[in-house]
KEKOLVEX-374488 format. One record per residue (C-alpha): x, y, z; residue in three letters. Coordinates in Angstrom, 3 decimals. Each point is the difference from the previous one (the first is absolute). Layout:
+----------+----------+----------+------+
:       px :       py :       pz : rest :
+----------+----------+----------+------+
:        X :        Y :        Z :  ALA :
...
+----------+----------+----------+------+
# end
This chain:
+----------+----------+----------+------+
:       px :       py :       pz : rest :
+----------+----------+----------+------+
:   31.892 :  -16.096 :  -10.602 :  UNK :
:   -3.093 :    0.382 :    1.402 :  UNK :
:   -0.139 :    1.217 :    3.666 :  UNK :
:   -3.395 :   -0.143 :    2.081 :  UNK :
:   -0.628 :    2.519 :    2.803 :  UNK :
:   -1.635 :   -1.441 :    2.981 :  UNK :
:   -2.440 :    3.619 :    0.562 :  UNK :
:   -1.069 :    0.341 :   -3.500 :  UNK :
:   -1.090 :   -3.960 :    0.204 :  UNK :
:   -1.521 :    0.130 :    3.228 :  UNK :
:   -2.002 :    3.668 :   -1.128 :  UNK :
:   -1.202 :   -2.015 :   -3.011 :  UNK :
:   -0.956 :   -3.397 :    1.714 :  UNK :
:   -1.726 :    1.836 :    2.781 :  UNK :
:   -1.957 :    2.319 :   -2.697 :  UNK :
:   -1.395 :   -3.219 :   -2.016 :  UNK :
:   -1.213 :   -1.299 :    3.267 :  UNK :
:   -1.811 :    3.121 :    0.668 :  UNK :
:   -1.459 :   -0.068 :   -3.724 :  UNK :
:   -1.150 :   -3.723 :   -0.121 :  UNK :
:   -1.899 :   -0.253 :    3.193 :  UNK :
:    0.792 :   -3.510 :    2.154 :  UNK :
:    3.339 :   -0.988 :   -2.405 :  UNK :
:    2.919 :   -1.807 :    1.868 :  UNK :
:    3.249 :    1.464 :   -0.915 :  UNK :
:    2.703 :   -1.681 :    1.499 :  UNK :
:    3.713 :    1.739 :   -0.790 :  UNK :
:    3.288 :   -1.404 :    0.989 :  UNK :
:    3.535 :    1.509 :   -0.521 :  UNK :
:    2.312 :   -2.950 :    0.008 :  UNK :
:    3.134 :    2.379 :   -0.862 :  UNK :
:    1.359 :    1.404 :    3.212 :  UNK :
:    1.247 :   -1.919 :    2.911 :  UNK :
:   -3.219 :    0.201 :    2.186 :  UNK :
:   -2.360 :   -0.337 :   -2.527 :  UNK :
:   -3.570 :    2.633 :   -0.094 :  UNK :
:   -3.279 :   -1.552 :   -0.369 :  UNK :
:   -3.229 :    2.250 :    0.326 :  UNK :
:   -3.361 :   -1.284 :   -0.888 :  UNK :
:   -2.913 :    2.428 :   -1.258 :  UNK :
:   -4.163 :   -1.096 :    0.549 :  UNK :
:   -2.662 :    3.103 :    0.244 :  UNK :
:   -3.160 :   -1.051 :   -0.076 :  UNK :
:   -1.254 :    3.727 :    0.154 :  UNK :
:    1.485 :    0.748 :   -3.761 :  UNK :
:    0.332 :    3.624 :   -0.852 :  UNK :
:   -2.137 :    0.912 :    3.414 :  UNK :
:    3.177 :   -1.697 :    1.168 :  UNK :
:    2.462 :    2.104 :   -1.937 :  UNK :
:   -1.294 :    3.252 :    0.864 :  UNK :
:   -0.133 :   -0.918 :    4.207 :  UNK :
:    3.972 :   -1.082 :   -0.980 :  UNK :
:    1.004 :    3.337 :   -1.819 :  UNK :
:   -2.200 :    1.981 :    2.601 :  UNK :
:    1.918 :   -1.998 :    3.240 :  UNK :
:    2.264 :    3.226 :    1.329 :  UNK :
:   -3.230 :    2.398 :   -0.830 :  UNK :
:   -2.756 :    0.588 :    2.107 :  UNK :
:   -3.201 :   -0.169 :   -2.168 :  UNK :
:   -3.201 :    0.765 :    0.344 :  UNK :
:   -2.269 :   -2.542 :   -0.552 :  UNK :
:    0.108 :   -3.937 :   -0.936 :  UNK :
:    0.628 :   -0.328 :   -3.852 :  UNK :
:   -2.835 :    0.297 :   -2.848 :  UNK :
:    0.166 :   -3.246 :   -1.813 :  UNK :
:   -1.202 :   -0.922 :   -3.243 :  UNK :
:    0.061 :   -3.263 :   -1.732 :  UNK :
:   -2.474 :   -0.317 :   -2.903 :  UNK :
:   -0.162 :   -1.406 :   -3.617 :  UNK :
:   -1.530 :    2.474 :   -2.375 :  UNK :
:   -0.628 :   -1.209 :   -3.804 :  UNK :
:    2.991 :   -1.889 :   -0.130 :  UNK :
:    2.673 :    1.920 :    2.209 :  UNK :
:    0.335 :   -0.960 :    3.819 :  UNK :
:    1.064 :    2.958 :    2.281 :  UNK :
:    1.265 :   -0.068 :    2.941 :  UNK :
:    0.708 :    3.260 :    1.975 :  UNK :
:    0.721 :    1.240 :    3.414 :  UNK :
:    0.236 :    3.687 :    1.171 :  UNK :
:    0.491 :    1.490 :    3.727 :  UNK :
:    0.942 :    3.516 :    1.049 :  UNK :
:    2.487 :    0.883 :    2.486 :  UNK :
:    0.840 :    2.726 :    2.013 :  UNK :
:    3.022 :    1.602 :   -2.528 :  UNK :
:   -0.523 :    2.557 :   -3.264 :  UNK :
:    1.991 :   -2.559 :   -2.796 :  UNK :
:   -1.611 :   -2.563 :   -1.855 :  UNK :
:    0.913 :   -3.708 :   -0.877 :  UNK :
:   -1.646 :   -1.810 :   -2.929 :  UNK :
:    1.152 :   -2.574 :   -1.773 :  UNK :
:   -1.765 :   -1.936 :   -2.894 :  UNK :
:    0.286 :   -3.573 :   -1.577 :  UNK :
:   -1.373 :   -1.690 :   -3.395 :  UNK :
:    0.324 :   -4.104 :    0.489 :  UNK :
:    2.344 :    0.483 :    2.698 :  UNK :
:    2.436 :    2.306 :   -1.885 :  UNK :
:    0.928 :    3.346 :    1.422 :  UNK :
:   -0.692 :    3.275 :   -2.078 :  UNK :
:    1.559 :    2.487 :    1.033 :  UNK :
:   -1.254 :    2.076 :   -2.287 :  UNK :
:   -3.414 :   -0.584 :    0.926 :  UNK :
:   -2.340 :   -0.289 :   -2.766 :  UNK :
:   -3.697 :   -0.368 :   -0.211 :  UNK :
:   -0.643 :   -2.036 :    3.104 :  UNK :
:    2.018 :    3.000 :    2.509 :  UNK :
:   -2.193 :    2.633 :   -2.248 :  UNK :
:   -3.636 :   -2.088 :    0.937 :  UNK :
:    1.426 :   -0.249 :    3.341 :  UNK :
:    0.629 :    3.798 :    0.519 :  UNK :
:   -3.092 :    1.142 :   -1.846 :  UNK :
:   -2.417 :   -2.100 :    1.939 :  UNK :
:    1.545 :    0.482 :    3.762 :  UNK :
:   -0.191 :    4.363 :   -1.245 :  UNK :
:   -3.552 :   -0.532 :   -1.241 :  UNK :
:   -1.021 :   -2.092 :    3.036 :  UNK :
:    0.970 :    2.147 :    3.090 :  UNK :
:   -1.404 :    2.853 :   -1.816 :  UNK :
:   -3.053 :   -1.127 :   -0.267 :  UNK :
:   -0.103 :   -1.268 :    3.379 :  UNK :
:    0.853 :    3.239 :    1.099 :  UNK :
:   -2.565 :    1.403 :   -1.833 :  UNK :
:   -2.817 :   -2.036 :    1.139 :  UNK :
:    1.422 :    0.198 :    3.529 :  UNK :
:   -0.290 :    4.052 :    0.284 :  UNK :
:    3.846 :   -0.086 :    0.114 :  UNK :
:    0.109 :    2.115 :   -3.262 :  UNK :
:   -2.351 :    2.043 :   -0.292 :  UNK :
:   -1.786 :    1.237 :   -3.330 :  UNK :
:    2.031 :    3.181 :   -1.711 :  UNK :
:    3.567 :   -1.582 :    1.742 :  UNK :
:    2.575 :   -1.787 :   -2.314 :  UNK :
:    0.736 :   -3.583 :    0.181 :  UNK :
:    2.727 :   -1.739 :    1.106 :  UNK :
:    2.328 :   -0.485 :   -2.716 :  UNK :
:    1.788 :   -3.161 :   -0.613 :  UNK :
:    3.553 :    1.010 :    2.183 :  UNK :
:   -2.705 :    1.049 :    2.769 :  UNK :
:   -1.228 :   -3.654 :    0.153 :  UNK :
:    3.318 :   -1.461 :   -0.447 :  UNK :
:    1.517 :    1.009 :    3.078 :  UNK :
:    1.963 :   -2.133 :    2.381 :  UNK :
:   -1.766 :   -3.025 :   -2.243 :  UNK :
:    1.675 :   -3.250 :   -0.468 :  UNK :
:   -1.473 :   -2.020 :   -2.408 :  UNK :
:    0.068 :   -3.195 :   -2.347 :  UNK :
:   -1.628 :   -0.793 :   -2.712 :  UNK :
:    0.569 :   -3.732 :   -2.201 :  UNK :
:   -1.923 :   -1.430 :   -2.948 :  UNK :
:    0.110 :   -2.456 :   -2.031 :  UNK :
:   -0.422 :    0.280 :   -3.946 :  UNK :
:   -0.818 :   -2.652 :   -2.432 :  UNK :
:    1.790 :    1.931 :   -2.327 :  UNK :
:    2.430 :    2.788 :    1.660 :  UNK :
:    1.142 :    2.607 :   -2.353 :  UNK :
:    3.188 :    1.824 :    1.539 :  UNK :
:    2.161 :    2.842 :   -1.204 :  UNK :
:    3.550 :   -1.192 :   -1.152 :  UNK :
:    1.983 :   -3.364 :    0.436 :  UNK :
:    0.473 :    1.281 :    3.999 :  UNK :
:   -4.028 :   -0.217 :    0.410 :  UNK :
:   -0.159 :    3.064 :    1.888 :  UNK :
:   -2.905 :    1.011 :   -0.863 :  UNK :
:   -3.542 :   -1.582 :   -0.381 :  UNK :
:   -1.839 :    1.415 :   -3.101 :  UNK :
:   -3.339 :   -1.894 :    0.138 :  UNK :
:   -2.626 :    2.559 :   -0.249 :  UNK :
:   -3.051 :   -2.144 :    1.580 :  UNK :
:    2.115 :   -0.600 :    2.853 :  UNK :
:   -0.262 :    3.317 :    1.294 :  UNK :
:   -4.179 :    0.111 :    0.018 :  UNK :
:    0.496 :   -3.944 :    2.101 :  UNK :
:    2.013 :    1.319 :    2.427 :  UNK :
:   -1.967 :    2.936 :    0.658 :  UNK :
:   -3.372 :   -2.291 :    0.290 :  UNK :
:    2.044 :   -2.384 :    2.215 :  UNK :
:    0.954 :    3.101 :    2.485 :  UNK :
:   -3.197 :    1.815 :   -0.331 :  UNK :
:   -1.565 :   -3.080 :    1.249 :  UNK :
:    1.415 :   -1.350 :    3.111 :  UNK :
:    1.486 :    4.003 :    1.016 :  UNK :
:   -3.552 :    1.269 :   -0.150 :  UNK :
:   -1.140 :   -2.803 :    2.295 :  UNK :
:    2.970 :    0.599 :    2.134 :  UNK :
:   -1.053 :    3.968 :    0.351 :  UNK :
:   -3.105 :   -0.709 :    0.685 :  UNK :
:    0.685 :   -2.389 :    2.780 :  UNK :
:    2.879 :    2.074 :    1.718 :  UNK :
:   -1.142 :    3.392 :    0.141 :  UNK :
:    2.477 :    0.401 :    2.827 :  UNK :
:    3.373 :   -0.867 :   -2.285 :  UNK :
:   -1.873 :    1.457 :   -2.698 :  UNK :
:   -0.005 :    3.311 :    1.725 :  UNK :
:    3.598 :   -0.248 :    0.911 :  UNK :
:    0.972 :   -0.512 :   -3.603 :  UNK :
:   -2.660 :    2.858 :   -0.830 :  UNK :
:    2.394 :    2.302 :    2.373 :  UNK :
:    3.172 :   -0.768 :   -1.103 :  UNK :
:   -1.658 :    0.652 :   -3.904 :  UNK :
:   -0.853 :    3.478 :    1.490 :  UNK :
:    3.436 :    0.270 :    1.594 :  UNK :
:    1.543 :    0.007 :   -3.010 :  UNK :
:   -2.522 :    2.034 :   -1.952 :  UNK :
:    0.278 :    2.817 :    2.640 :  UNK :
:    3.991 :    0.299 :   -0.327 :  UNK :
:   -0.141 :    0.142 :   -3.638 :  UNK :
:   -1.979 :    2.409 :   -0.589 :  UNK :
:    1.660 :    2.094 :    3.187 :  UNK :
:    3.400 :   -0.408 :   -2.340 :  UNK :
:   -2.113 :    1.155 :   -3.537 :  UNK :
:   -1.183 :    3.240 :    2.229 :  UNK :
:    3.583 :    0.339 :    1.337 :  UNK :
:    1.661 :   -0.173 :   -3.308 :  UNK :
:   -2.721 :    2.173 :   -2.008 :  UNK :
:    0.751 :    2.727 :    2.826 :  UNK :
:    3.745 :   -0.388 :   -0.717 :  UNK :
:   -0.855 :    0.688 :   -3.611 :  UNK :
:   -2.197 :    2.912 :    0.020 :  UNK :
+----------+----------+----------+------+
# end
């Protein structure tokens, strides 16, 4: 016998909402006494999403939103820093969740490391002999989202945990590199803040290589 669990319903409902911006989803539980209703509408999609899993953080800026076709994938993406040291991303091919990731997280990653580096470059913030950030660095106390859809999604295994579509990687990294480079540009203030917390976490790690190689000699 199949038995449904209110949470993992609601979680699911409320997620679709978030992933097909402007959707009605009405759900009704008709099996207790006092039956549940809840009804889902966001008309902000994943810029939506992130403001929801970021509501008992205190972030740093509004989020970085990005909803373009390229080729024939659409993206849609939202990123905002807060204030804490662990990151949240979560990604999505045609509404499914991967867990797993797959090319779509990778093009996501890659393009936000590349980006604030060379922002922080051509700012002065880095200057010419110094490392860059690496990918952890720019990864900090980051919730993100990132959703396409795929004509023809390849996954890994029967669970589709994974997306596997190589050009999917180089659309979402277009799609990001586009609106997030207009989005630096236009608030250097933020920018700087997220420039900080990079260098935040730059400046403890390599404080705990120095400690550690001292240990070992």
């Amino acid at each position: 016998v199949l038995e449904y669990t209110w949470e993992t319903l609601v979680t699911r409902f409320r997620e679709m909402a978030f992933l097909t911006r402007g959707i009605n989803i009405c759900f009704v539980d008709e099996r207790p006494d006092l039956p549940r209703e809840m009804n889902f509408h966001f008309e902000g999609g994943v810029k939506s999403f992130v403001r929801y899993l970021n509501r008992n953080r205190t972030v740093l800026h509004t989020p970085i939103y990005v909803d373009m076709d390229v080729e024939q994938t659409h993206v849609e993406a939202a990123i905002q820093y807060t204030d804490g040291f662990s990151d949240a991303i979560f990604a999505f091919a045609n509404t499914i969740n991967t867990p797993d990731g797959g090319t779509h997280l990778t093009g996501l990653r890659a393009a936000v490391t590349r980006l604030i580096n060379d922002y922080a470059r051509k700012q002065g913030f880095i200057k010419g002999n110094e490392e860059n950030f690496t990918g952890d660095d720019t990864r900090q106390g980051m919730t993100a989202i990132v959703s396409v859809r795929v004509l023809e999604p390849q996954f890994e295994g029967q669970n589709k945990l994974k997306l596997l579509n190589n050009e999917v990687r180089y659309h979402v990294e277009t799609a990001i590199a586009d609106a997030m480079t207009q989005w630096l540009e236009e608030n250097p203030r933020d920018a700087r803040q997220i420039i900080e917390k990079c260098r935040m976490s730059f400046r403890a790690r390599e404080a705990a290589r120095k400690a550690r190689d001292l240990v070992i000699r």
